[in-house]
VEXDO-814971 format. One record per residue (C-alpha): residue number from 1; residue in one letter; x, y, z. Coordinates in steps of 0.05 Angstrom, whole numbers. Each point is the difference from the previous one (the first is absolute). Example, Ala and Ser with C-alpha at 12.3 -4.5 7.8 and 13.67 -1.06 7.14 Angstrom:
<rs>
   i aa      u      v      w
   1  A    246    -90    156
   2  S     27     69    -13
</rs>
This chain:
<rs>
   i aa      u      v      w
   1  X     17   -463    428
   2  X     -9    -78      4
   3  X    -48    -11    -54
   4  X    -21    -72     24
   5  X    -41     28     53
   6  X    -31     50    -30
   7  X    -26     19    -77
   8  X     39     32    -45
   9  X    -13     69     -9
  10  X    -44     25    -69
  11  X     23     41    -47
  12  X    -21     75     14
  13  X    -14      6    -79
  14  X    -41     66    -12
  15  X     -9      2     73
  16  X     -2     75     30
  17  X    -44     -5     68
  18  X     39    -20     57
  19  X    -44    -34     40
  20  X    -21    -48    -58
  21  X     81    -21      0
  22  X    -12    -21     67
  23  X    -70    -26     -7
  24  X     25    -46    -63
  25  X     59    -20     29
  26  X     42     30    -56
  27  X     80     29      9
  28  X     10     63     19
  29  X     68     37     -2
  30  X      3     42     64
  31  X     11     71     -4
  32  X    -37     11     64
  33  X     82     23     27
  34  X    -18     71    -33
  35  X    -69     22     44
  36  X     55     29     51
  37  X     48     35    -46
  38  X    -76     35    -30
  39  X    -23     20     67
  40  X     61     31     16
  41  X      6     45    -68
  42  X    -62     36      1
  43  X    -79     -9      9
  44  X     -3     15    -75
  45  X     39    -32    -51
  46  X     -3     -3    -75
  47  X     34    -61    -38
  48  X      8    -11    -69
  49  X     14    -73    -32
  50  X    -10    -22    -69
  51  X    -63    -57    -17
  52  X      6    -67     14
  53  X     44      8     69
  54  X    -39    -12     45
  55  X    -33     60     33
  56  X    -74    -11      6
  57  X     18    -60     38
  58  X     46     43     38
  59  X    -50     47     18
  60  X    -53    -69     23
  61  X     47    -21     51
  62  X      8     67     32
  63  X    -79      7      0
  64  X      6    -66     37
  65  X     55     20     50
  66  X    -27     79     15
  67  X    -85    -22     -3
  68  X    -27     -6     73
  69  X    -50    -48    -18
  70  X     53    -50    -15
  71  X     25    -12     62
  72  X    -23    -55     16
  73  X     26    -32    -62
  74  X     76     33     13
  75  X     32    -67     18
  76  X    -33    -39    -54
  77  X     10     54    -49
  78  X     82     22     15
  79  X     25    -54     51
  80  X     42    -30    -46
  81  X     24     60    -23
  82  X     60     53     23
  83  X    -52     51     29
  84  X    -38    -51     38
  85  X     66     -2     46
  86  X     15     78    -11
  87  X    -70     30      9
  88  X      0     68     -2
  89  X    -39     51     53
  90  X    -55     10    -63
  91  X    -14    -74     -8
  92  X    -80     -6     -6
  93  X     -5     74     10
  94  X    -39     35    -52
  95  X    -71     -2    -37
  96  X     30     -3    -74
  97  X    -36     25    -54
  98  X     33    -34    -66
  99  X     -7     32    -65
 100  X     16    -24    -69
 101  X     -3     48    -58
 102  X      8    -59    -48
 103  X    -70    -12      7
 104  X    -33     67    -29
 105  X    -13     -4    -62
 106  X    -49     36    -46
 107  X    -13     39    -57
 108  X     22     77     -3
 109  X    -69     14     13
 110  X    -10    -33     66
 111  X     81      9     31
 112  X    -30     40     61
 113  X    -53    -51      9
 114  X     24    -61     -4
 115  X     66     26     39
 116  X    -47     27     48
 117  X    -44    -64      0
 118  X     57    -37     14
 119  X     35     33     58
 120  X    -68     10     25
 121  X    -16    -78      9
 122  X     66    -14     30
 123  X    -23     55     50
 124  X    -58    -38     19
 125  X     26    -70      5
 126  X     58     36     46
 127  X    -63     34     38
 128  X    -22    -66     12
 129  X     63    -48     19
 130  X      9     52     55
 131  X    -56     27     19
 132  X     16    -34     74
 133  X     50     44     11
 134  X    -37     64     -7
 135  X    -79      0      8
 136  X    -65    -32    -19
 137  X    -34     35    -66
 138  X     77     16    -23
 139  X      1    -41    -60
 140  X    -73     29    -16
 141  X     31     72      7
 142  X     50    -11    -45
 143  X    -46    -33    -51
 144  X    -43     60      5
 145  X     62     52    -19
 146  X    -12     30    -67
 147  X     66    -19    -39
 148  X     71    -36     13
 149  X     29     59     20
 150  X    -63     13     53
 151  X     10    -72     28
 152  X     80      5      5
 153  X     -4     61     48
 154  X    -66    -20     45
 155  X     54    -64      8
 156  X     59     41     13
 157  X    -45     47     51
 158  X    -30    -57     36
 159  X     73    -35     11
 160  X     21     57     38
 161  X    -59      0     38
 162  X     -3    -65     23
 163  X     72    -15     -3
 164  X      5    -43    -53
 165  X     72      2    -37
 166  X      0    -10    -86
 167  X     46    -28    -44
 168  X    -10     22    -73
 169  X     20    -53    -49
 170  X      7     17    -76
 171  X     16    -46    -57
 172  X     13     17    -61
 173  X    -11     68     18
 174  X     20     33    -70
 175  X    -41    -68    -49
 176  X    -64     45     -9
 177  X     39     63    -12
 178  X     41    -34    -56
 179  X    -59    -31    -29
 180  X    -28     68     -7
 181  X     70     28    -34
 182  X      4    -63    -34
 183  X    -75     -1    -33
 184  X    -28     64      2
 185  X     58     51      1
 186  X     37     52     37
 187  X    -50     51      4
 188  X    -46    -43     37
 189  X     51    -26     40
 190  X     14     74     25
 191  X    -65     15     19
 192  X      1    -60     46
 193  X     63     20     32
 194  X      3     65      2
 195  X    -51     60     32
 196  X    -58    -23     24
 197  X      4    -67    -42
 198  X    -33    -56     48
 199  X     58    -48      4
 200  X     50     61     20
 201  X    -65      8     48
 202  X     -2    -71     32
 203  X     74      5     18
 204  X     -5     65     38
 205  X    -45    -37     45
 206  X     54    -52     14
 207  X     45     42     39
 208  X    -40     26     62
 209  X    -43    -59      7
 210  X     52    -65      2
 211  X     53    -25     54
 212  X     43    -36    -48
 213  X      4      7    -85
 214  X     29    -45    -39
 215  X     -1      4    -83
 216  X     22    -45    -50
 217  X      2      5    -83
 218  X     47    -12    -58
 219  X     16     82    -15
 220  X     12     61     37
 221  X    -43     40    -47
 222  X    -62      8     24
 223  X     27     16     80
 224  X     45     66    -32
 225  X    -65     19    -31
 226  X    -42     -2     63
 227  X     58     30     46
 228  X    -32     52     38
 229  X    -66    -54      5
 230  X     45    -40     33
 231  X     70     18     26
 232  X     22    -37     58
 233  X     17    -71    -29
 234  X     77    -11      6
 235  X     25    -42    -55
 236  X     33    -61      3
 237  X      2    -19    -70
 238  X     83      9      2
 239  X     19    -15     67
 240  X     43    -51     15
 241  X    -28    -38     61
 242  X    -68     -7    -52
 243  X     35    -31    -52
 244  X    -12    -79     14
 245  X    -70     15     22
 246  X    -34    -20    -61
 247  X     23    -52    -50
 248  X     45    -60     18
 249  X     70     -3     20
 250  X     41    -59    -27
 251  X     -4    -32     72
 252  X    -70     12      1
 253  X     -7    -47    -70
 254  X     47    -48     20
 255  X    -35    -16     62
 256  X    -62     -6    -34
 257  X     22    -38    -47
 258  X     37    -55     42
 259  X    -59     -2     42
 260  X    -44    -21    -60
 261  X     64    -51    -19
 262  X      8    -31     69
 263  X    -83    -13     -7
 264  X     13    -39    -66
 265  X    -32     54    -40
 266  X     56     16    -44
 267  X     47    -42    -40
 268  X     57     43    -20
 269  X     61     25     26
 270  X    -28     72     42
 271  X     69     41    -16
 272  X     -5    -22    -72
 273  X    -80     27      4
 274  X     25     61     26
 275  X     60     14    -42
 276  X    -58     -9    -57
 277  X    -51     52     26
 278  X     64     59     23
 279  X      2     20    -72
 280  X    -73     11    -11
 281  X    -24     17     72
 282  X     47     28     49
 283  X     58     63      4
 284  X    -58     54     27
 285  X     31     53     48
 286  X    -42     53     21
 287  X     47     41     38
 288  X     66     18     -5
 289  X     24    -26     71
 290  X    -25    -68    -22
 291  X     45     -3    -58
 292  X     38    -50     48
 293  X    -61    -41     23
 294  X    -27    -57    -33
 295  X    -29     10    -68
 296  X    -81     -4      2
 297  X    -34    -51    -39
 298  X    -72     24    -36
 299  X    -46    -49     52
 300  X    -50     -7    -48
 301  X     45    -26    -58
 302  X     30    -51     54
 303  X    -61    -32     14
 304  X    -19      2    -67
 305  X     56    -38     -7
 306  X     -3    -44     52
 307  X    -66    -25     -7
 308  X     30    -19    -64
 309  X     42    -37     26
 310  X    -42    -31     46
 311  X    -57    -21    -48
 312  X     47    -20    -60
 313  X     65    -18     27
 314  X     32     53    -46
 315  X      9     78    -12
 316  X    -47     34    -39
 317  X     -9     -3    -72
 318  X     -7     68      0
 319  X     48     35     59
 320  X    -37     64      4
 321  X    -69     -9     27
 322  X    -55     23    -47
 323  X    -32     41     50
 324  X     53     47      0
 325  X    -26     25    -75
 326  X    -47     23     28
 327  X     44     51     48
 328  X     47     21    -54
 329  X    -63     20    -47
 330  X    -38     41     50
 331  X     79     33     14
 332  X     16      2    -70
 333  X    -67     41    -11
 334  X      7     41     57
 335  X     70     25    -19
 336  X    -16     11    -68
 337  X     48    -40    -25
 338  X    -36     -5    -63
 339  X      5     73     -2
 340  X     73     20     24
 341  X     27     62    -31
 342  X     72    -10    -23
 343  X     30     14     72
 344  X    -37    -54     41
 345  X      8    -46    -63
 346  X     70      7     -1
 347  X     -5    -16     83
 348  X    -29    -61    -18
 349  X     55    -13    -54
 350  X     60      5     40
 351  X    -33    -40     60
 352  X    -19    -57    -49
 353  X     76      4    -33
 354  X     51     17     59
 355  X    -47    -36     53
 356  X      3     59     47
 357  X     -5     79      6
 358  X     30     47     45
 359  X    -51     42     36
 360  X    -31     30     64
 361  X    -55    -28     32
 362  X    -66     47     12
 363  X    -41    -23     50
 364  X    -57     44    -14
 365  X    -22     33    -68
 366  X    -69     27    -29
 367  X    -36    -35    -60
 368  X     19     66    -42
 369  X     66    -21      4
 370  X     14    -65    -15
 371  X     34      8    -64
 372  X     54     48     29
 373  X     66    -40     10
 374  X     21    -26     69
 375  X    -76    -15     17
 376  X    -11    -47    -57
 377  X     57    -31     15
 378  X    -23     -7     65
 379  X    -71    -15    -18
 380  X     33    -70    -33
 381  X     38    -15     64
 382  X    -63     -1     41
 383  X    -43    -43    -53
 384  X     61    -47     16
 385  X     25     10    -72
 386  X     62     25     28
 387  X     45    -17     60
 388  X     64     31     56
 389  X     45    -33    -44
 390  X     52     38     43
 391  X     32     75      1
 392  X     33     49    -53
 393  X     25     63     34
 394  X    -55     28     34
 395  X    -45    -29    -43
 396  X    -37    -74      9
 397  X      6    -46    -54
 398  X    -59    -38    -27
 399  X      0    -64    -34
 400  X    -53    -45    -32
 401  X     -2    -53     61
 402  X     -7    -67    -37
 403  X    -22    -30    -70
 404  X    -74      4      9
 405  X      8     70     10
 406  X     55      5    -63
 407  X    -57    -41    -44
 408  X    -44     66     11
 409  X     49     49    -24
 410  X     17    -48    -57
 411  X    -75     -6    -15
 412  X    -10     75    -10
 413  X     64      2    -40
 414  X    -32    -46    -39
 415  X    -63     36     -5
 416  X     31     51    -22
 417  X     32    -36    -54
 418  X    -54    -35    -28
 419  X    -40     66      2
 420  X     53     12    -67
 421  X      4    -63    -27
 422  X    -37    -69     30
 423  X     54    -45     27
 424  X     -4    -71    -31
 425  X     -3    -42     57
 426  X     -1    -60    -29
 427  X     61      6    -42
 428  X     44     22     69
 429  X    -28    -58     40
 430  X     25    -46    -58
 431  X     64     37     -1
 432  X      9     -5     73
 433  X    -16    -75     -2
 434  X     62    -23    -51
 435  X     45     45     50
 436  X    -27    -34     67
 437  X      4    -67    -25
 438  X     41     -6    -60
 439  X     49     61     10
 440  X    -12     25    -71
 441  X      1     85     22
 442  X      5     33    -58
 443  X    -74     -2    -17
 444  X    -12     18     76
 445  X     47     69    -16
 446  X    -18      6    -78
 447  X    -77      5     18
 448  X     -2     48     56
 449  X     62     36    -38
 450  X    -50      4    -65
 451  X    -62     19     46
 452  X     40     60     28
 453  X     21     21    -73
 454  X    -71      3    -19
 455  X    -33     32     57
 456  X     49     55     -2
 457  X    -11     10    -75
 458  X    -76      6     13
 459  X     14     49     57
 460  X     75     27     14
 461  X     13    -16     79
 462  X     54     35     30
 463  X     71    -34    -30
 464  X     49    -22     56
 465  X     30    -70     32
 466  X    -58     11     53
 467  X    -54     -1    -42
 468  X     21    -61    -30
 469  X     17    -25     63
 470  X    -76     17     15
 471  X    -31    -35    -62
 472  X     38    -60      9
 473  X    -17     -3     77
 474  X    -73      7    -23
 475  X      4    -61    -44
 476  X     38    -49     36
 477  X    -52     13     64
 478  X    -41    -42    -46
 479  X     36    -63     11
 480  X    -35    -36     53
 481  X     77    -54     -9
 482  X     40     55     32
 483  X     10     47     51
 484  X     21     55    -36
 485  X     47     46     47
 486  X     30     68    -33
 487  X     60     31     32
 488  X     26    -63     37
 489  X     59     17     39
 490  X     57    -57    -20
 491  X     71      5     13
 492  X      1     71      7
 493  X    -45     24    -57
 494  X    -69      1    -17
 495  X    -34    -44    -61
 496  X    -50     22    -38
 497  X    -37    -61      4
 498  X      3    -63     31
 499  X    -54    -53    -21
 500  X     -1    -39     60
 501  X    -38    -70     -6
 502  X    -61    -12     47
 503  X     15    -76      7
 504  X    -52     -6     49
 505  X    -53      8    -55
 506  X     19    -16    -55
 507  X     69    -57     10
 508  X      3     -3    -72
 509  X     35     55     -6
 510  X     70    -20    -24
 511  X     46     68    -13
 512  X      3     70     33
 513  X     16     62    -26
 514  X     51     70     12
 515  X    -13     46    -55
 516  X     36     66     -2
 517  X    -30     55    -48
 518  X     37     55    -32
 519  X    -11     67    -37
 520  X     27     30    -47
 521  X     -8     71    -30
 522  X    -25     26    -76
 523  X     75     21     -5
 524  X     42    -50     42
 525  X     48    -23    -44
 526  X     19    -75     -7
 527  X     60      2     45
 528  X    -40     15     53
 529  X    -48    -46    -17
 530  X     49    -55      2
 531  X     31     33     71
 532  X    -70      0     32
 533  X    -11    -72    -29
 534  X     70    -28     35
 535  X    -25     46     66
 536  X    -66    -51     -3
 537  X     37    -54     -7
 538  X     47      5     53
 539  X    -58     22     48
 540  X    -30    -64    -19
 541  X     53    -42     21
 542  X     10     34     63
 543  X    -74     -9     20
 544  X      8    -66    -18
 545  X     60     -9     46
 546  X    -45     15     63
 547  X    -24    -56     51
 548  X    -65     32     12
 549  X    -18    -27    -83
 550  X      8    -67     15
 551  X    -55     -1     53
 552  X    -42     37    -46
 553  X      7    -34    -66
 554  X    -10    -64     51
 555  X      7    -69    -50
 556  X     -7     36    -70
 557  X     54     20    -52
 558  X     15     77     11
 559  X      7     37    -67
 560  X     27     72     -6
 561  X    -31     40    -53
 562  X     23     62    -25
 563  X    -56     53    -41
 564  X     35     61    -36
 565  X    -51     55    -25
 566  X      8     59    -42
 567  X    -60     52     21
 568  X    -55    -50    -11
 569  X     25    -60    -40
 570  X     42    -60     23
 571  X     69     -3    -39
 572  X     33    -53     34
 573  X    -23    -59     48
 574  X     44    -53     27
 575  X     25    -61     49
 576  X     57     13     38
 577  X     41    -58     13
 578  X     64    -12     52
</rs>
């Protein structure tokens, strides 16, 4: 695109309505390329992404491309575009009545009326965009019905009359269910969604009456417990051809982002940009047959990052985007995290220490049982707190995608710890300061090593190289210097930890860090103390030996560290030299 003749594109920043892109001039990455592979699936389909990818504006374009009363504005609108050279038969075909369960809100004693009020009014405004098509006094009839549920079948009745074909568009299908789990409790929750409860109610009427269905939410919850209320959506959550639709692709950011260089919008280097956001934004897979695709980037953390860029000429102070707080709380709460019993605690525990867990994937499970196994699991891989990291037997493995996701985990861990005893942050942020710039370690290890002595002698945590392995993962996340990466495959091995130094932020850094932990048993005598402490040394050197560490330790000095426990207190800490 010659950006001399025309302006440079906006930022799409908080941007979710399709036709405002357009209107405002603002970039759009196409995904248009997936309205064919849709239609040819099924007239009902059922997708599941995490927040912050992208759907709602997802679902805006395809209310765009589908809504009859568009088509005048087609070329305007998707010209540009892959579609607007590939229209399909159902281009500008249907009335489309657009619903977004985000928007009912309430307290538990008005649910059924504000839900109702809600569906209700977008009943009537439909009534009246296309009243042409079926009769004069139609948006007055509909107005008249008695409830939501009165006004979605006198629509669905008159279609067939006059001929009229409906697309049913649903965002964030399951928000106002969750709300209701999340605020108020599983017993009112059930009565919603199961018997005669009125949102169970509203989706029966969405079968018989509508062409074309297409849901969207974060969780598969809420559809298993409305099954037989609705049963013919075919899920493609998993499937392979789905699995770019949402987010960004690499290509997709670095055409972006060279657009926005080539208009003099950006001063740095675009692969160095992008190498910077991979660790903190990208590596999602949501199906199994994409595990050789292109990695998706969260869209809403690259634009938060762009516009960064853009406005300041530099990353973000801060690389995950406050906003997405907000998510992990209303997650956090609706898990229970705060109130894991020890199986789903110790979930959590091997996730935020290993990085990964082998499990199935459940595409649909009730409310009731969230807390068994393979579903919780599962119910963190669809909050996008887990990712196909790849395959183990029959089995998929699930990883924690990038670091803003890893900073979660670490933040419960450290809930958790502080819960038992309140972590002095000031004292590690001093501690990690003399290691960054200095290279003085030892009160880095000595103060996290004391802080996991004491915590355990208020409250005894389980004893075990993992657990430390946890603690001290916990801690480091702290360090805003490093990139702290557990299990980093070098030379044929895995380190526990390599402190990797964000340069980009924070140049002053001047030394990096391998530290390899060990445990030792009440009884393990001090032979085999002294065996396992030459074993850490020699792993040491061999990481060291690896090319891949002199990329990542980029221009500082590269210390190896070596941390010997006994149960819970540090015996032995030392440099290893050549």
């Amino acid at each position: 695109m010659n950006t001399n003749e025309q302006p440079v594109k906006q930022l799409p920043l908080g941007i979710s309505d399709f036709e405002l892109i357009n209107k405002q001039n603002c970039y759009y990455v196409d995904k248009t390329m997936f309205i064919p592979r849709m239609e040819f699936v099924s007239n009902y389909l059922f997708l599941v992404r995490p927040r912050r990818f992208g759907k709602s504006l997802m679902l805006s374009m395809l209310k765009a491309y589908y809504d009859v009363n568009m088509k005048d504005s087609f070329d305007k609108l998707f010209g540009d575009l892959w579609i607007g050279s590939h229209p399909t038969p159902y281009k500008n075909y249907y009335a489309v009545l657009h619903l977004d369960f985000s928007q009912v809100i309430g307290s538990i004693g008005k649910l059924q009326e504000n839900f109702d009020e809600y569906c209700g009014m977008v009943c009537e405004i439909f009534a009246q965009q296309y009243e042409h098509l079926f009769y004069d006094g139609f948006a007055k009839d509909v107005k008249e019905a008695s409830n939501a549920g009165g006004k979605l079948n006198l629509i669905g009745r008159k279609a067939k009359m006059y001929g009229v074909p409906l697309y049913l568009i649903v965002d964030e299908y399951d928000n106002f269910t969750n709300t209701v789990l999340n605020q108020h409790g599983e017993d009112i929750y059930m009565s919603l969604t199961h018997g005669e409860g009125f949102y169970r109610d509203i989706f029966k009427i969405f079968k018989p009456n509508f062409e074309r269905v297409l849901m969207l939410g974060v969780s598969p919850v809420t559809m298993d417990d409305l099954t037989s209320g609705y049963n013919i959506a075919t899920n493609i959550t998993a499937e392979g051809e789905f699995n770019q639709m949402l987010g960004f692709s690499e290509d997709d950011v670095r055409v972006m982002f060279n657009y926005y260089k080539d208009a003099g919008w950006l001063k740095n280097d675009v692969e160095t940009m992008i190498e910077e956001m991979k660790p903190w934004y990208d590596n999602y897979c949501f199906a199994k047959e994409g595990l050789n695709d292109s990695r998706m980037f969260n869209s809403d953390m690259v634009l938060y990052y762009l516009g960064n860029q853009v406005r300041n000429g530099h990353s973000p102070d801060e690389m995950v985007n406050p906003n997405a707080r907000t998510d992990y709380k209303k997650m956090k709460k609706l898990i229970q995290l705060d109130k894991l019993e020890p199986q789903r605690k110790s979930i959590i525990y091997q996730i935020a220490e290993q990085g990964y867990i082998d499990s199935t994937l459940v595409s649909y499970f009730p409310a009731s049982e969230m807390v068994k196994f393979d579903n919780f699991v599962s119910l963190l891989y669809y909050y996008g707190m887990l990712t196909i990291a790849g395959t183990s037997g029959f089995m998929l493995r699930l990883g924690i995608p990038n670091n803003n996701v890893r900073k979660q985990y670490y933040g419960y861990l450290l809930e958790e710890y502080d819960r038992i005893r309140t972590v002095n942050h000031w004292q590690i942020d001093q501690a990690f300061q003399r290691a960054a710039v200095s290279g003085d370690w030892h009160p880095l290890v000595q103060t996290v090593s004391d802080e996991y002595e004491k915590t355990c002698a208020v409250r005894c945590l389980i004893e075990g190289e993992r657990n430390i392995q946890g603690f001290f993962t916990a801690y480091f996340s702290l360090c805003p210097y490093y990139l702290t990466a557990p299990e980093v495959e070098l030379n044929h091995g895995y380190c526990d930890f390599f402190l990797m130094p964000d340069l980009n932020r924070y140049p002053m850094v001047a030394h990096s860090y391998i530290i390899e932990l060990k445990y030792l048993k009440t009884d393990d005598s001090e032979a085999t103390a002294e065996e396992q402490w030459q074993q850490a040394r020699e792993q040491l050197l061999r990481y060291a030996q690896d090319e891949k560490v002199r990329l990542l330790q980029a221009n500082t000095q590269l210390h190896l560290v070596a941390a010997q426990f006994r149960t819970h207190q540090l015996v032995r800490a030392e440099e290893i030299g050549d």
